[in-house]
C-alpha positions in Angstrom: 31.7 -64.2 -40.8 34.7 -66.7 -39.4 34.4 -68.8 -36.6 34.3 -66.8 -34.1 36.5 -68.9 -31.9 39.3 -68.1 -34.4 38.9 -64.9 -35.1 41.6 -64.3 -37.6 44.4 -61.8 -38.0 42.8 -58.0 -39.5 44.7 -59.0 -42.6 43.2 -61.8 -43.3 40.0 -59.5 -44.7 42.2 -58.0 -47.4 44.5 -58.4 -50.1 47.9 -57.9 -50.1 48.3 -55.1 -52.7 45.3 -53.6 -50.9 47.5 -53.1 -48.0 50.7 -51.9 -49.6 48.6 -49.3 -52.0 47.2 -47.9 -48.5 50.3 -48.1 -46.1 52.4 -46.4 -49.6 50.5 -43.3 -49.5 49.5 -42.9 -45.8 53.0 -40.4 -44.8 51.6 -38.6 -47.9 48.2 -38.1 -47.0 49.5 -36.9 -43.4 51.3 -34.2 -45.3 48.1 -33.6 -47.5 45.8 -33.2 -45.0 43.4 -35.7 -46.8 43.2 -39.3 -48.1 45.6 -39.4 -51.2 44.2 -39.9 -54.9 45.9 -43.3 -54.8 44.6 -44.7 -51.5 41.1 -42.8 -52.5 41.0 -44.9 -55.9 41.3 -48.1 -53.8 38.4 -47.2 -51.7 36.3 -46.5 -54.7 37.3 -49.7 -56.4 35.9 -51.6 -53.8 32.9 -49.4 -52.6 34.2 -49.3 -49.4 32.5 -45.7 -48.8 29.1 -47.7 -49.7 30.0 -50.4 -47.4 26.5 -49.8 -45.3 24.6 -48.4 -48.2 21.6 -50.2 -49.5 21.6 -52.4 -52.6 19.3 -51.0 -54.6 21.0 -48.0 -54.7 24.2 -49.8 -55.6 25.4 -50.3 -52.2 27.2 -53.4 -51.0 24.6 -53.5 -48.0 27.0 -55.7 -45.6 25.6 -57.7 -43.0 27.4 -55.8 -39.7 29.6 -58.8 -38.6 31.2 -58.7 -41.8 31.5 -54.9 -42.1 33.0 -54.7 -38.7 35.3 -57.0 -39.6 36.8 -55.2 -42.6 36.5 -51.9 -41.1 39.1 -53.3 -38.4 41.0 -54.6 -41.1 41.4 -51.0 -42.9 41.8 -49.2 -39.7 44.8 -52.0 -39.3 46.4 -51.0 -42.8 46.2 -47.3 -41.8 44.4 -45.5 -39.0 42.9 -42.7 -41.2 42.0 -44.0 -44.2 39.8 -47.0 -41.9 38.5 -43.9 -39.7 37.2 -42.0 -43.0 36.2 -45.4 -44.6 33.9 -46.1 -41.3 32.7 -43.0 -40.7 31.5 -42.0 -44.4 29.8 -45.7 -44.7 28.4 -44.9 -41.7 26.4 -41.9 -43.4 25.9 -44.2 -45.9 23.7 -46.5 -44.0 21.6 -43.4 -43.6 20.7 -44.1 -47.1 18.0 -47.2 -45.9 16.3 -44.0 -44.3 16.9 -41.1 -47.0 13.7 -40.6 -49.3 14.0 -43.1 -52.3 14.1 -39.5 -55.1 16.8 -38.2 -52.9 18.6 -41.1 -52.3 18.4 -42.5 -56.0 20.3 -38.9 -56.6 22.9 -39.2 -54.0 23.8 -42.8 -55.2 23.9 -42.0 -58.9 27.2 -40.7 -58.4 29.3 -43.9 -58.7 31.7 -42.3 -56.0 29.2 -41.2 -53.5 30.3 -40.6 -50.2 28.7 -38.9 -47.6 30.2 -37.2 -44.8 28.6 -35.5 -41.6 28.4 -34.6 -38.3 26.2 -35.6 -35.1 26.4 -33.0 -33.3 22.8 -30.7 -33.5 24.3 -27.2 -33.8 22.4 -25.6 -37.0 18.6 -24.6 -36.6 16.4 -25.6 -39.3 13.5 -23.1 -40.0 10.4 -24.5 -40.9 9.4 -22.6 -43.9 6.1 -23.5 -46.3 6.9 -26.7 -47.7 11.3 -26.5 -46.7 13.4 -25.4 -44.2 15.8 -22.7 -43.7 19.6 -24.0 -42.3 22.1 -22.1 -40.6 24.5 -23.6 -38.6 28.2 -24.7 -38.0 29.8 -28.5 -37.3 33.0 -29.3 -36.2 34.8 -33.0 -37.1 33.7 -34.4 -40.3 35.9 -36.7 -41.1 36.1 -37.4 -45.1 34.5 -34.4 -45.5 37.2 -33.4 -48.4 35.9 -36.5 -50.2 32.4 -35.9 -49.4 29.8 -35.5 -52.4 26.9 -34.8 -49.9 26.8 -33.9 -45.9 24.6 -34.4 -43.4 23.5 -31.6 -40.9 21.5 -32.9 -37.5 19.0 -29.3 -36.7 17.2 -28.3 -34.5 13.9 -27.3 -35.8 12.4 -24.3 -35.2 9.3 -22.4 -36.4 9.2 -18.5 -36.2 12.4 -18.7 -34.4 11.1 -20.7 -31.5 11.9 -24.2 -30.9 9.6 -27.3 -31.5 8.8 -29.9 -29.9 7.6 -33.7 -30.7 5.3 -35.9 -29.3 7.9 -36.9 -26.1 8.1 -33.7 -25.0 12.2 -33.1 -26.4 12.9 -30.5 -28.4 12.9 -32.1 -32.1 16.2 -32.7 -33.9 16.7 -34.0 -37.1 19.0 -34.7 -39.9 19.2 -33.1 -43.3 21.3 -34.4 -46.0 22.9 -31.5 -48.4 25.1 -31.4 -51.7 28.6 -30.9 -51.0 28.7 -27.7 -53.3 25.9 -25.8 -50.8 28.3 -26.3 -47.7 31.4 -24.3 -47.2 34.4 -26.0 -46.0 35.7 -24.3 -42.7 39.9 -25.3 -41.6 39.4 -27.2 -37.8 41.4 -30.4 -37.6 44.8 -29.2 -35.7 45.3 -32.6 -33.9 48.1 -34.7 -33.5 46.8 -37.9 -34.9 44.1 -38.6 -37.5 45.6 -36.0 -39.6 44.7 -37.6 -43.5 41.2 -37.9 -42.3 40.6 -34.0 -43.0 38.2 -33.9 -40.2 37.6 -30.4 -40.8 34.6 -28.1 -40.0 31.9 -26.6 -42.1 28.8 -24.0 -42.1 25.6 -23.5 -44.1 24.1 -20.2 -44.2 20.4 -19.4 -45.4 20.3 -22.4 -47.5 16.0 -23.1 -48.2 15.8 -26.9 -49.1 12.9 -29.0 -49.9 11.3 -31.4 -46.6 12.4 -34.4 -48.6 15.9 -33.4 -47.9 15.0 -34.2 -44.0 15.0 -37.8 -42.7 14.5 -40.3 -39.3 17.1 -42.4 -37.8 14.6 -44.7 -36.4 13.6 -48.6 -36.9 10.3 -47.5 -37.5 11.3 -44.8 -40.2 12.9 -47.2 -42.3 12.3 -46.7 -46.2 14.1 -50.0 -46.9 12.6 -52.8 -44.4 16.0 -54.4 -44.3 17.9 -55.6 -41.1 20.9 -53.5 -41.6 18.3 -50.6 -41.0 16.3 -51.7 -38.6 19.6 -52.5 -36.4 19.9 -49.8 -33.2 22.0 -46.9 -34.6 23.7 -47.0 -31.0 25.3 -50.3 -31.1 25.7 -50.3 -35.1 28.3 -47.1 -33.7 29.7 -48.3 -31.1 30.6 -51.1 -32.8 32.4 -49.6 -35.7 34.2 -47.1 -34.1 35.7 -50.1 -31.4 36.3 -52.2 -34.1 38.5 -48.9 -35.8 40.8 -48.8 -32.7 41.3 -52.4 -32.4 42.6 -52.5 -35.5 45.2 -49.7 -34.8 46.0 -51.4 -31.9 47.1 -54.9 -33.6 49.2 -52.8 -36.0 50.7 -51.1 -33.3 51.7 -54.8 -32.0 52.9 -55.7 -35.2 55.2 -52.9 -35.7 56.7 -53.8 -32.1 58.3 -57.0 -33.2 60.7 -54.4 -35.2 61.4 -52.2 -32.6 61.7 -54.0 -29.9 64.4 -55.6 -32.0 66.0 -52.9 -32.8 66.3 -51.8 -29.5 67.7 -55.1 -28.1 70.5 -54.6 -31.1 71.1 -51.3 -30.9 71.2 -50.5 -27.1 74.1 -51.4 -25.3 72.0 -51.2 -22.0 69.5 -53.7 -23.0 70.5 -56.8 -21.9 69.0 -60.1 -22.0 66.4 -60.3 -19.2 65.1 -57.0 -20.6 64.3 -58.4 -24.3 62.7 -60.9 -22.2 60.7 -58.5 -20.8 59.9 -56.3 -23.8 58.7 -59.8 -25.2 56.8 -60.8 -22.4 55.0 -57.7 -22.0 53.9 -57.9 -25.8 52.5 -61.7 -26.1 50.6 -61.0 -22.8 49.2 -57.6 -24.5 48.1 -59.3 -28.0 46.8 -62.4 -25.8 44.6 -59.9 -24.1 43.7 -58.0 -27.0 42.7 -60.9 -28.9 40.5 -62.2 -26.4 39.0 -59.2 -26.1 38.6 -59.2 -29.7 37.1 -63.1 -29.6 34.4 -61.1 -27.2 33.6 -58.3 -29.0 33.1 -59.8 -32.3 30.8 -62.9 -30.8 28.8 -59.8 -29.4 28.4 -58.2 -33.0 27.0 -61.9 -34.1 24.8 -62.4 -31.6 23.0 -59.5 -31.7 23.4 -59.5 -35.7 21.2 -62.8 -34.9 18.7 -61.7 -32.7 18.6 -57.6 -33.3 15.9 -57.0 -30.7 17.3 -58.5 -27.8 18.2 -56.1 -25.4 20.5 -58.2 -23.4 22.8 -59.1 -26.7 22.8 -55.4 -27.3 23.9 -54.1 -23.7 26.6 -57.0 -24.9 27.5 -55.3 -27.8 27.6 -52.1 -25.8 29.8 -53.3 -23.4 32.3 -55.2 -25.7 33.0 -51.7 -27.5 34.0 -50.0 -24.8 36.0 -52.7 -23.6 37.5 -53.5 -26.7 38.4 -49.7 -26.8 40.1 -49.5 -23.6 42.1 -52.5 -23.9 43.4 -51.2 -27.0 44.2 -47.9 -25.5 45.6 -48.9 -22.2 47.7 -52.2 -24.2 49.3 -49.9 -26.7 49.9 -47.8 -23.1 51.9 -50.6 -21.4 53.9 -51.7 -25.4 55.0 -47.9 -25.9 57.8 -47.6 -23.1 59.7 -50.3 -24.9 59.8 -48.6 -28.1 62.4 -46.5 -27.6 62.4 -43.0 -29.4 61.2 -44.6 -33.0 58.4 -44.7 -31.3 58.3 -40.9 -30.6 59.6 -40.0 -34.0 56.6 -38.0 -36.0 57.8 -39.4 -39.1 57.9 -43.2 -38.1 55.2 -45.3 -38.8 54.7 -46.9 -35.5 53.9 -43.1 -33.8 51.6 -42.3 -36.6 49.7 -45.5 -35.6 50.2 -44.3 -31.6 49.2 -40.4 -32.7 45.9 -42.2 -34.9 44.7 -44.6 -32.2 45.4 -41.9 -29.4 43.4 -39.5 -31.3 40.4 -41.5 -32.5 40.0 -42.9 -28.9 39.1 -39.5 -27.7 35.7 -39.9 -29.3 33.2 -39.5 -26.4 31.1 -42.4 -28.1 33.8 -45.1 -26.0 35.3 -43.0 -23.5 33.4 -44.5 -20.3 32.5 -48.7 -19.9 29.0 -47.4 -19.1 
């Protein structure tokens, strides 16, 4: 972790060829629908879909300052490749809560990625010592890439709900080989396009208990900090730290067209450049602050896990982080001129990528 008065530049976290190997390919994975087998190669070179998964597995088991910190960097390089990079080492921390047979399975695959979806719309019917799935989930980003899935269920038992010790109808997470789901076509947005985000179902599949696990601190099955972290702020922190990083590209590319606009535009005098430049120092000023913020949040709270005041922090950095980056790109994208609304430029795939990713409901509202 840097100072965290200095918090660097997102490029600083990775190498140069990283970078041109990942912005080469991303105009090609937009047309594929997917991440492409070059960019995907990277990502396995350097375990970046095991980012969050546990050691003994194999995983590189990063301490969350540091992770959030290159997960901004890749989201900075390209918009969907950090998107499917964060959200599939996200399921991948599930491994320090997957049972160890199972999870020595998932992680034999030197490629392992898992993919999946929160939302709890399959049922999962008790049945002797398995369940029963059925069920549909929409938005799994990476899931083209996935070698296992995760399906959050409700339970049931002859058909009728159950219920746990709080009273809530009980919901839990499964995780499933890739070649028991069926894929289902469902990403048809405008932005996020090479993270496949598409949908899938599971019908009648029986699988054993041990395929069923706990998000919880006190389910742990490796006593590790990473896994005894809150799974709310662990999120929100990744997925802010993904936006922020589209949103210093999105500066970066600026510089060129705001230069090309002042060259090319008879009507653009003086004062306006002046403007145009004013206008962006002030926005990556702002953003950068925010940044300082957010990331002294993520170390704070990395220090002392179970105070709930560092957390709210964390909490509240995300979402501001996220809105800044929103709302900044907002106030650069006037000045772009019609590059900037040009599917096939760079600069709007970064403004159609941070758009779409900061729909997720996650960092929509500051509270």
């Amino acid at each position: 972790m840097p100072d965290i008065e200095t918090i660097p530049h997102p490029s600083a976290q990775l190498q140069a060829d990283w970078v041109e190997t990942i912005r080469k390919y991303a105009a090609d994975a937009e047309k594929l629908g997917k991440l492409h087998p070059a960019q995907l190669e990277l990502v396995y070179q350097q375990k970046w879909f095991n980012l969050l998964s546990p050691a003994v597995y194999g995983g590189l088991q990063a301490p969350l300052p540091q992770a959030v910190l290159m997960e901004e960097a890749l989201a900075w390089a390209d918009g969907s490749l950090g998107w499917v990079v964060t959200l599939c080492c996200g399921a991948g921390w599930f491994g320090g809560f997957l049972q160890p047979d199972i999870a020595r399975q998932v992680y034999a695959d030197a490629r392992a990625c898992i993919a999946g979806s929160g939302a709890a719309t399959g049922t999962a019917e008790i049945s002797g010592e398995g369940y029963i799935i059925n069920g549909s989930w929409k938005y799994a980003s990476g899931v083209h890439h996935a070698t296992h899935i995760t399906v959050n269920c409700v339970i049931t038992h002859n058909g009728e709900p159950v219920f746990g010790d709080d009273g809530a109808q009980l919901i839990l997470p499964f995780i499933l080989d890739r070649a028991d789901v069926n894929l289902l076509p469902g990403w048809k947005y405008m932005g996020m396009i090479a993270t496949g985000s598409d949908a899938y179902e599971v019908k009648e599949l029986l699988v054993d208990k041990s395929r069923c696990f706990k998000i919880d601190a006190h389910a742990t099955v490796i006593n590790e900090q990473l896994y005894t972290y809150p799974f709310l702020q662990l999120a929100e922190a990744t997925l802010a730290a993904n936006l922020s990083g589209m949103a210093v590209h999105f500066m970066d590319l600026c510089v060129p067209a705001f230069a090309h606009k002042a060259t090319n535009i008879r009507r653009v005098n003086a004062a306006n450049v002046a403007v145009m430049d004013k206008a962006l120092a002030d926005a990556v000023e702002e953003l950068n602050g925010i940044r300082k913020q957010f990331f002294r949040a993520v170390e704070a709270s990395w220090l002392k896990p179970t105070d709930a005041a560092l957390l709210k922090q964390v909490s509240f950095t995300s979402r501001l982080l996220a809105k800044t980056a929103r709302e900044s790109v907002d106030a650069l994208y006037p000045y772009c001129g019609l590059l900037a609304a040009s599917p096939d430029t760079e600069i709007n795939r970064v403004w159609r990528d941070l758009h779409t990713a900061g729909q997720h409901a996650l960092l929509t509202f500051m509270e």
